[in-house]
N, C-alpha and C positions, 0 to 999 in steps of 0.2 A: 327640145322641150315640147311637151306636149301641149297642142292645143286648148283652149279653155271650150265645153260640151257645145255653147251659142257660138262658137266660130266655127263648129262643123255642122252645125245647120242641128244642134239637140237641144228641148228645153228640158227640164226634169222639175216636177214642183210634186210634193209631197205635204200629205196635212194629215193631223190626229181630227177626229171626225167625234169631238163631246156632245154634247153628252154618249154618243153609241161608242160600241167594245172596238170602231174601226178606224183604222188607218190606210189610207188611200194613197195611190202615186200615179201620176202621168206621166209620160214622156212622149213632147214631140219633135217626131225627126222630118226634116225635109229631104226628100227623096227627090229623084230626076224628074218624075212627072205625077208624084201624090205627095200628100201629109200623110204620114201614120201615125196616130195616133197610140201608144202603148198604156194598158191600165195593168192595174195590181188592185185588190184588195187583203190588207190583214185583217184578221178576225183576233185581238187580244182575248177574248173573253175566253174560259175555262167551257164553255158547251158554242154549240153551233147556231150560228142565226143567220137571217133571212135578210133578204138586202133588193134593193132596185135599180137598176142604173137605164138611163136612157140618156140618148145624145139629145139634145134640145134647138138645134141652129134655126133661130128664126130667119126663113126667106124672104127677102121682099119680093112680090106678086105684081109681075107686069107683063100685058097684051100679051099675048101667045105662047106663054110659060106652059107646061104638058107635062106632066109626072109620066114619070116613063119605069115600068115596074115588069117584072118578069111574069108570064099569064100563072105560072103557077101563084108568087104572090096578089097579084089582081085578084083570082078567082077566092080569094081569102075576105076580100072587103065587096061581097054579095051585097047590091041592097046598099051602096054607098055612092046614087049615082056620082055625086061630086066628085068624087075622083076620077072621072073621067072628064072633068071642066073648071080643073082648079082656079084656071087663068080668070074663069068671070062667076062662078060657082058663089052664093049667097046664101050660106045658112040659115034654116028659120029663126035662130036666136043668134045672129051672122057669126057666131062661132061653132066649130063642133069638132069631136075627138074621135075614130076609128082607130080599132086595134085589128089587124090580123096577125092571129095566132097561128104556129105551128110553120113558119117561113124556109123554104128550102132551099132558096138559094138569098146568099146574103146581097144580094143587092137594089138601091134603090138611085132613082135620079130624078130631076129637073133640069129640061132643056127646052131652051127655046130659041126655034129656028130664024125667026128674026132678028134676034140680035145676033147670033150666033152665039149661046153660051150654053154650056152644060156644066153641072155640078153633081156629081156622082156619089154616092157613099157606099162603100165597099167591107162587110163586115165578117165574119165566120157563123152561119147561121146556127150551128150546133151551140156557140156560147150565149148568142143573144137569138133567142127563135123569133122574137115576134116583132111588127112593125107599128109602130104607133103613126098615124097623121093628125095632124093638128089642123085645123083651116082658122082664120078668122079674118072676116070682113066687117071691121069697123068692129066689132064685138068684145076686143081687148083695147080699152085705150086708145080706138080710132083706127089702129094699125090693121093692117092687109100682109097676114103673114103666110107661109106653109112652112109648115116642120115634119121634116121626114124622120124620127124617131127610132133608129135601132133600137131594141129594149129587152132584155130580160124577164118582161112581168108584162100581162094580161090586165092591167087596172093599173092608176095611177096611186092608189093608194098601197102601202105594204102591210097593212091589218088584210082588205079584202084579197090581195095578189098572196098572202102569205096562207088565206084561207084555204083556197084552192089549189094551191103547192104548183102557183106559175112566178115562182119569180125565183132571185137564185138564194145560194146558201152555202155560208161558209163553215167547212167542217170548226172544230174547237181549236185556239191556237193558229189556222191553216191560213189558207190564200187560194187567191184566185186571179186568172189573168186572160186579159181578152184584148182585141187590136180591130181599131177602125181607120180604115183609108179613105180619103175624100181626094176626088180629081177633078179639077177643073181646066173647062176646054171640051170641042165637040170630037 
């Protein structure tokens, strides 16, 4: 008899997505030494539309934590010194949002060598090109977070990301499918 999908380490949750034409699906599987994360989206609608997805994991932010990014995507967030001191980094309004656009290699992490912990996100940059960071110190409800953001869209909004034709699109009828790995440990 076959196993039931959570006793081989799969979750599968699916939702119709109303008021919009979408229907969404996850599935996570536990692998030897990552989660992978698996997405779908269906497009019901009879013409093509425009969609957003980003991962969102709020981190909690302590003593010697270092965002650790590849120089090609570093060199994307010019002009942001905070990303290079997220650990104690204070925005002037203690929160703030960078995107870098155009990412070539999918990956991003937080490690920190004092505790010993690293948390990796592992994505295919061709589906999701851009990286979103999020910081906030004290400026959300008190909290001290980082969010390393894979994302498909250059803005958090899908009117302005739809404006500029950075975010994704589902043909008529179609789908779409994309896969994020997170690894924890150094």
């Amino acid at each position: 008899m076959d196993q039931p999908a959570w006793k081989r380490g799969i979750l599968k949750t699916s939702v119709k997505l109303d008021p919009s034409p979408f229907e969404f699906e996850r599935t996570l599987r536990l692998r030897e030494d990552h989660l992978q994360l698996d997405y779908k989206l269906f497009n019901l609608a009879a013409r093509e539309e425009h969609f957003i997805w980003a991962i969102h994991p709020l981190l909690r932010l302590m003593d010697g934590d270092e965002l650790e990014l590849p120089e090609s995507t570093r060199a994307l967030f010019i002009g942001e010194a905070w990303i290079d001191s997220v650990a104690s980094a204070i925005p002037q309004m203690k929160c703030c949002k960078a995107f870098g656009h155009r990412v070539q290699e999918g990956t991003a992490a937080i490690k920190n060598q004092t505790q010993g912990d690293r948390l990796q996100f592992i994505w295919d940059s061709a589906a999701n090109n851009t990286l979103g960071l999020w910081l906030t110190r004290g400026g959300w409800h008190g909290h001290h977070h980082l969010a390393i953001e894979p994302t498909n869209a250059y803005h958090d909004s899908l009117a302005i990301a739809a404006g500029f034709q950075r975010c994704g699109v589902v043909a008529a009828r179609g789908s779409i499918r994309w896969r994020l790995s997170v690894r924890a440990g150094l």
